[in-house]
Structure formats: structure tokens, C-alpha cells
VODODO-917032 format. One line per 2 residues: number of its first residue (from 1); their letters; for each residue x, y, z of N, C-alpha, C. Coordinates in steps of 0.05 Angstrom, whole numbers, plus 5000, padded with zeros to 4 digits. Layout:
# VODODO-917032
NUM = A = X:Y:Z:X:Y:Z:X:Y:Z; ...
***
This chain:
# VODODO-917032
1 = XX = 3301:1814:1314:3287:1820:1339:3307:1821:1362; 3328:1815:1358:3349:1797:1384:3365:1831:1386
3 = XX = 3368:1834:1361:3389:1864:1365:3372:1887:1368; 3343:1886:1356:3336:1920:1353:3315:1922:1371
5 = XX = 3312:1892:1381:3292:1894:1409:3301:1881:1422; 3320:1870:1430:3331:1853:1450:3313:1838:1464
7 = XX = 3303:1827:1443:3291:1805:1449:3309:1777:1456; 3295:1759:1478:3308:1740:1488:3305:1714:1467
9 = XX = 3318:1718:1445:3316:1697:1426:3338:1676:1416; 3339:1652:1414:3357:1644:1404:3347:1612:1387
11 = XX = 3369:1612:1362:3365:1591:1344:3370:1570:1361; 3349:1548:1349:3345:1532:1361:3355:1497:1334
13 = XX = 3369:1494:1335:3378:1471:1317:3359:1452:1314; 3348:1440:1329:3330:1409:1331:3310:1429:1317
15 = XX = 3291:1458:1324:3269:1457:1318:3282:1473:1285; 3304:1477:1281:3310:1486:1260:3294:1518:1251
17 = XX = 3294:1534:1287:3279:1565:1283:3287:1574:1306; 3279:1590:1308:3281:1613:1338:3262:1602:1356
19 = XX = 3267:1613:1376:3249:1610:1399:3260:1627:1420; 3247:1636:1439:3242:1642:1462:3267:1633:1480
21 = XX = 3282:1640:1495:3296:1627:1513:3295:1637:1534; 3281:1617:1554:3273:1618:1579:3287:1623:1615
23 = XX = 3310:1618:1598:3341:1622:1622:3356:1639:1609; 3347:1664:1592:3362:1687:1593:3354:1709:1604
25 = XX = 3368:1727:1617:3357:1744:1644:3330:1761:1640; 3312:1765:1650:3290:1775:1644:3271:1760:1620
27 = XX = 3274:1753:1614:3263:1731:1589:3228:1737:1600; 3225:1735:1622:3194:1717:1633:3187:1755:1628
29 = XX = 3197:1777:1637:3185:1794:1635:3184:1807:1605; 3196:1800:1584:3200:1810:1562:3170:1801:1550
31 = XX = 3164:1837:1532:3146:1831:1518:3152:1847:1493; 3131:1845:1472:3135:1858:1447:3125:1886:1442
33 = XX = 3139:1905:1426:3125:1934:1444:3110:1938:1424; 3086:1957:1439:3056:1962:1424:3062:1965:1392
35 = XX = 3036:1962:1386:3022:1977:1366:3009:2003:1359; 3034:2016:1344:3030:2051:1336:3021:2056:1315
37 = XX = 2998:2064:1304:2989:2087:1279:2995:2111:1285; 2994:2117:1253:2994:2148:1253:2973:2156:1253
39 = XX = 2963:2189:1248:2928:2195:1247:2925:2184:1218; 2929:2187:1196:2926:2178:1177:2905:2142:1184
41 = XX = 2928:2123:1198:2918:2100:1193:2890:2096:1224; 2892:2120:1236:2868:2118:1260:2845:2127:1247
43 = XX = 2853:2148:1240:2824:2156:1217:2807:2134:1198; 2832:2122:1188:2818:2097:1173:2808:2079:1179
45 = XX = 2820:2067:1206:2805:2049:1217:2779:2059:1236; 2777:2085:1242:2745:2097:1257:2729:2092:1232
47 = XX = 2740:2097:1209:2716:2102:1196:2706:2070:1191; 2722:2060:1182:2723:2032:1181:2700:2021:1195
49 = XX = 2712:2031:1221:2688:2016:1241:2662:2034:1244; 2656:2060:1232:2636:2063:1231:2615:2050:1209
51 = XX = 2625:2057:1194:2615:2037:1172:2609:2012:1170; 2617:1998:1184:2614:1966:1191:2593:1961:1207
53 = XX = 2590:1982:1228:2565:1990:1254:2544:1988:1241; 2551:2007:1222:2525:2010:1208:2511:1998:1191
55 = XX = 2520:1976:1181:2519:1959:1162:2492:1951:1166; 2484:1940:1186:2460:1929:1202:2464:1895:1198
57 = XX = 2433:1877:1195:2436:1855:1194:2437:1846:1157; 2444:1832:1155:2437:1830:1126:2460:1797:1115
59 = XX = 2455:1805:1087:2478:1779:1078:2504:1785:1083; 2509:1796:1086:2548:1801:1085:2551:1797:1125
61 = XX = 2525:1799:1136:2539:1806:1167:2555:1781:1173; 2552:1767:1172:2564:1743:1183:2595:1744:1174
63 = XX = 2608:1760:1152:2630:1761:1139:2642:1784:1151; 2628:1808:1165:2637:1829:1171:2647:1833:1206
65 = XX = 2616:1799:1213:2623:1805:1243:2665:1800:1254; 2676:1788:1246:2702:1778:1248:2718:1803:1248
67 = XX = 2713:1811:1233:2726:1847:1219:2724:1864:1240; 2699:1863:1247:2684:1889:1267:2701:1873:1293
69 = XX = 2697:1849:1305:2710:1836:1327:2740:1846:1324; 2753:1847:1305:2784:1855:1304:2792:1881:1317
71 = XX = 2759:1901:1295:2771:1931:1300:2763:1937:1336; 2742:1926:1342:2738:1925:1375:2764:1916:1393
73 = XX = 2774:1894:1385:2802:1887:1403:2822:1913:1400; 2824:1931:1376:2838:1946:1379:2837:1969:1397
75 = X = 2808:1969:1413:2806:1998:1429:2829:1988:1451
***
């Protein structure tokens, strides 16, 4: 992440991982860059969520609502 996104990262010994470093220049404005499909994987997920719409109430809703909440955060 440090080289191909220049991301403000650095190993951290005590926590024995990376982290975040908060006193390197721009750090507070750094973010991670979006999330891209191709049409291939947009198509799949419309249908996805049509299908799930449609489902109605039944036994599985309770297992599908989480799914359907996911594909909603993605608009």
C-alpha cells in the first residue's frame, strides 16, 4: 500500500503490524481509492438486487435482509 498507493503507512514494532502514521505529511487527508467494477460485475450485482427485492417476506428474509443492506450501501 506504502509504494503503489502511497499510503501513509508504517511498521510498527510494539504492535508487531502496520498502522497509520499520523505525523507524515498529509496523512489526516489520505484516503483509500474507490471501488471499481466492470459491467460484467454491475450487471451481477443489479440483478442480484433485483432478485432479493423480490423475494418478499418469507423464511430466508431475515438471512437475505443483511445481503440486500450491503447491495444498498453500494449505490
Amino acid at each position: 500500500m506504502k509504494d503503489r498507493l502511497n499510503a501513509p503507512i508504517t511498521w510498527d514494532r510494539s504492535l508487531r503490524g502496520y498502522r497509520f502514521e499520523q505525523s507524515m505529511p498529509n496523512a489526516s487527508k489520505y484516503s483509500l481509492p474507490g471501488l471499481w467494477f466492470n459491467s460484467q460485475e454491475i450487471f451481477a450485482l443489479l440483478t442480484m438486487h433485483q432478485l432479493l427485492s423480490n423475494l418478499g417476506n418469507g423464511l430466508i428474509t431475515p438471512h437475505i435482509k443483511p445481503l440486500l443492506a450491503r447491495l444498498n450501501a453500494l449505490k
